[in-house]
C-alpha positions, 0 to 999 in steps of 0.5 A, spaced: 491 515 535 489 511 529 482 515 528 486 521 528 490 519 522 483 519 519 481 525 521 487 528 518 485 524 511 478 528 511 480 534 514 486 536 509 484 530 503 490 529 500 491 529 492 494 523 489 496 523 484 496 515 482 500 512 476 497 505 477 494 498 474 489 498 468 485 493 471 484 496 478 484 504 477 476 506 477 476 502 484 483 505 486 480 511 485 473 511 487 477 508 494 481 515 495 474 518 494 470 514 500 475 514 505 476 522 504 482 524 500 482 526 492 486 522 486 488 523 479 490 518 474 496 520 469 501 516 466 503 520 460 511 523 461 509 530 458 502 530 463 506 527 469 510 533 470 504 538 471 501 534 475 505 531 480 508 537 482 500 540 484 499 533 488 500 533 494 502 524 494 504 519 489 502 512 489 507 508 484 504 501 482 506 497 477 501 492 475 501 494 468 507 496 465 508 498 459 514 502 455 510 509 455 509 508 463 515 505 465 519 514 463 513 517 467 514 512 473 521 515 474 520 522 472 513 522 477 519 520 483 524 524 482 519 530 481 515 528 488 523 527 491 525 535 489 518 537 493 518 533 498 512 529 496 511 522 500 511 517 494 509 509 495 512 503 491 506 497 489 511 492 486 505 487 484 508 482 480 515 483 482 519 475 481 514 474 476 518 477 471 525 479 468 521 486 466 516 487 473 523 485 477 527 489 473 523 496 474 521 496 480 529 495 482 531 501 478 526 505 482 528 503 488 535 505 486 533 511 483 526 514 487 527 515 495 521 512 497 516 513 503 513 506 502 514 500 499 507 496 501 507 489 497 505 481 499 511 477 502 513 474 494 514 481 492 518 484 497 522 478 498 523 478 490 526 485 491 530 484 498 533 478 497 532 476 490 529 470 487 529 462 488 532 462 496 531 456 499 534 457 506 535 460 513 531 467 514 530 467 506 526 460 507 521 463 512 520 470 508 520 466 501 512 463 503 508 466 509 507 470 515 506 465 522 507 465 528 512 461 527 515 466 522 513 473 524 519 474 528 524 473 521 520 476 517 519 483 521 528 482 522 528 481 515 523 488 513 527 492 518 533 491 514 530 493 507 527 498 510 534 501 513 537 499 506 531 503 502 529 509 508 522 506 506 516 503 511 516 496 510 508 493 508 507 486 507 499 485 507 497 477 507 493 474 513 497 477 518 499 484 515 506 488 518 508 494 518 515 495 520 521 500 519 527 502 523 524 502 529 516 499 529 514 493 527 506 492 527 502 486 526 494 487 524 490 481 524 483 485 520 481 483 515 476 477 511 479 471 508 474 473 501 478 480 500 483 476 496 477 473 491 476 481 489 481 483 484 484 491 487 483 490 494 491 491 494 491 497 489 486 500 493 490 500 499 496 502 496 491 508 493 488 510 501 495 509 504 498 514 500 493 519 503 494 518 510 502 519 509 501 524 505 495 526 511 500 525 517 507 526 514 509 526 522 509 519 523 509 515 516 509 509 520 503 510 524 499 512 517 501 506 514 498 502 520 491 506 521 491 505 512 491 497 513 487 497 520 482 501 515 482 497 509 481 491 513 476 493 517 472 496 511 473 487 509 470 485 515 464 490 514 462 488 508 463 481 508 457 481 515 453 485 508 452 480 504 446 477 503 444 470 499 446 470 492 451 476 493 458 475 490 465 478 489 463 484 485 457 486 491 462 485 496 468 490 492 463 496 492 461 494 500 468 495 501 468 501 498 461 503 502 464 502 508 470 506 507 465 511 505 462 510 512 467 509 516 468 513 523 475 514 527 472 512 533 470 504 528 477 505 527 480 506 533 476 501 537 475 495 531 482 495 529 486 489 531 494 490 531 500 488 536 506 492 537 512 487 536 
């Protein structure tokens, strides 16, 4: 199932056309290249039109935002909405300022999304709004547990219904969750969250297997995350004495490069809820 979302990357390798963080955007783009798909990066309005509409998918992430990306943002959405085009939304940072929250709410208002893939603060942020402190609001404000897991897939189920959109929230346990699935995915390595990026390339490769396997955006979602975090789990086993987060960023990159269908079939470790 999961292994075929793979083959479908690098038989079709998709074109993302990625408007994304500064600090991360060599790593997002050599990140699409290892695990099959293609990237090009452009954030200028007058650029963004013409490249939008040859890419095959858009990745929207708003680590770094300024006045000229912010138009382009918008203008890429609704270009990719008239062709049809599967367009992601990494809200990095959203209820972390007025300006991160306010953009990524606009967006989500005016660009029908496919994917809206953040850490539970940020999608908490744009789904409930800052500073709750109770109820459902209380377990989906800190961490996914077993004692949790049950609120949170509720609360991303309705905000998936409210957006049209697959809900991804990544940490220790990742989910995915939409109108009717909900997944749990258990890979992963505790030291992927010393390497800054390795959200920004999972938005990056997720794009591609949405736009790869456009049937089931979803199961495409689930088999980017189960990759991602196979791809931490191989390269932490790599590392060797005096070897450090930088070793272990292009390892991951290494691995995605070197990662089989079948691996992903048999090493992903996820549960439908």
């Amino acid at each position: 199932m999961i292994g075929k979302c793979l083959e479908n990357v690098r038989e079709k390798t998709p074109l993302v056309h990625n408007i994304t963080n500064y600090v991360t955007v060599n790593d997002c783009a050599n990140a699409l290249l290892a695990i099959g798909g293609s990237p090009i990066m452009s954030d200028d309005i007058e650029d963004v039109r013409d490249i939008t509409a040859i890419c095959t998918a858009l990745n929207i992430n708003i680590g770094t935002l300024n006045k000229n990306t912010i138009p382009a943002m918008f203008e890429a959405g609704r270009i990719s909405n008239e062709l049809g085009h599967p367009v992601l939304l990494d809200p990095v940072g959203a209820g972390a300022s007025r300006l991160r929250t306010k953009t990524a709410k606009e967006l989500i208002e005016r660009v029908r999304f496919s994917v809206i893939r953040g850490n539970i603060s940020e999608i908490t942020a744009l789904a409930l709004g800052g500073g709750t402190t109770k109820g459902v609001d209380a377990d989906v404000a800190d961490k996914v547990t077993e004692e949790t897991i049950d609120s949170v897939i509720a609360f991303a189920r309705e905000f998936s219904i409210k957006t049209g959109a697959v809900i991804v929230i990544t940490g220790a346990t990742d989910l995915i969750v939409d109108s009717r699935t909900a997944y749990a995915v258990k890979n992963g390595h505790a030291m992927m969250s010393k390497v800054t990026g390795t959200g920004c390339m999972l938005s990056s490769i997720m794009s591609a297997f949405i736009a790869a396997n456009g049937e089931n955006t979803a199961e495409a979602c689930l088999a980017a995350v189960c990759a991602m975090g196979i791809c931490g789990e191989k390269a932490f086993a790599r590392l060797g004495e005096g070897d450090g987060n930088s070793t272990y960023r292009n390892m991951i990159i290494d691995a995605m490069y070197n990662l089989t269908a079948k691996e992903l079939e048999e090493e992903a470790k996820y549960e439908v809820r």
